[in-house]
N, C-alpha and C positions, 0 to 999 in steps of 0.2 A: 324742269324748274317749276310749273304749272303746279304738280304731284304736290311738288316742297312746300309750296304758298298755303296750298288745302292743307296739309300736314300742321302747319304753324298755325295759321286762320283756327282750325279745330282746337289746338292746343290750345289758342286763346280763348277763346270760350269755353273749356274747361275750366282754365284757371281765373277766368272770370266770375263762371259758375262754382267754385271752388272759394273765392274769396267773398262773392255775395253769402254763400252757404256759413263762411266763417263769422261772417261781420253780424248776420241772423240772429246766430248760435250766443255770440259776447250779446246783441242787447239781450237776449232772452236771460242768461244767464245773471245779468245785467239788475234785471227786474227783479228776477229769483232771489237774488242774495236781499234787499229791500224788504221781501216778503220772510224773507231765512230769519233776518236780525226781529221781526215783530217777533217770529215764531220764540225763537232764544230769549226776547225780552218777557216773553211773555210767562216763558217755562221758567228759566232761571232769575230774572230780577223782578217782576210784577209782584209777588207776596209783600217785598217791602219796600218800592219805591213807587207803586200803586198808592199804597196807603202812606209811606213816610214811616212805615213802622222803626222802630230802632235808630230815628232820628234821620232816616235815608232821606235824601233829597228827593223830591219826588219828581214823578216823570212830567215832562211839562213845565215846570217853575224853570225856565231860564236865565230868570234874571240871578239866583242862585247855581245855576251848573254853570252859568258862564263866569262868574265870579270864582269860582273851584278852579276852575279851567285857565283863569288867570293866573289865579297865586300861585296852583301847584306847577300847571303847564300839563299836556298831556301825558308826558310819557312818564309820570311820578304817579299820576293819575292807574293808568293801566299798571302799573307798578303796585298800587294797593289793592287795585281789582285782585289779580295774580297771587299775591302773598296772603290776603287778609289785611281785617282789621279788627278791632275788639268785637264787634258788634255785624262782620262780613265774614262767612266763610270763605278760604283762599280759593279763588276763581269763578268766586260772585255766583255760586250753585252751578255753572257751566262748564261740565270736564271737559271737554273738547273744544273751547272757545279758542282763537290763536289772537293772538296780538293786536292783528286789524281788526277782529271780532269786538274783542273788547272797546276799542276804538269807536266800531260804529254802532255799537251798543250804548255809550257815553253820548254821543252825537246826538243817537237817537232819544233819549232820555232827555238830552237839554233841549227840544224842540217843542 
C-alpha cells in the first residue's frame, strides 16, 4: 500500500509539474501573440492608418474607431477588413490574418 502512495505522490508532482509547465507556456504565448499583432500592424496596416493615408482612420484616434465600432459593430467591421473596400485591399495587406487577428488588430488600432 506504501509502494501505491509513492506511485500517486510522484504522479502528482508530475502532473503538477506538468500543469505549471502548461499554465508558463499560455502566458508566454500569451505575451507573444500582443507582441505578433504590433509585428502584423506594423507590416500590414501602418503604411495607411499610421499616416491616415486614403482617409484610414488612424491608429490611436479612438474617439473615431470607437465610433466605427459602434455603428458598424465588430463583425461587419472584420467583414470589410476580409473583403475590401474601395480604398483597402481584401485582407488589409495580411494573407494570413484569421478572424481574431483581424479583431485584435482593430483593438489594437483603436487604442
Amino acid at each position: 500500500m506504501l509502494s501505491i502512495i509513492k506511485i500517486f505522490a510522484k504522479g502528482n508532482r508530475f502532473l503538477v509539474s506538468t500543469i505549471s509547465t502548461l499554465v508558463v507556456s499560455i502566458a508566454m504565448t500569451t505575451g507573444a501573440g500582443a507582441a505578433d499583432i504590433a509585428a502584423i500592424y506594423t507590416e500590414s496596416c501602418a503604411a495607411c492608418h499610421d499616416s491616415g493615408a486614403l482617409n484610414a482612420i488612424k491608429k490611436g484616434d479612438s474617439v473615431k474607431w470607437q465610433q466605427l465600432i459602434q455603428q458598424k459593430g465588430m463583425p461587419a467591421l472584420i467583414s470589410s477588413v476580409k473583403n475590401g473596400m474601395i480604398q483597402m485591399p481584401a485582407g488589409g495587406l495580411c494573407e494570413n490574418c484569421s478572424n481574431d487577428d483581424y479583431r485584435k488588430l482593430i483593438e489594437y488600432m483603436s487604442k
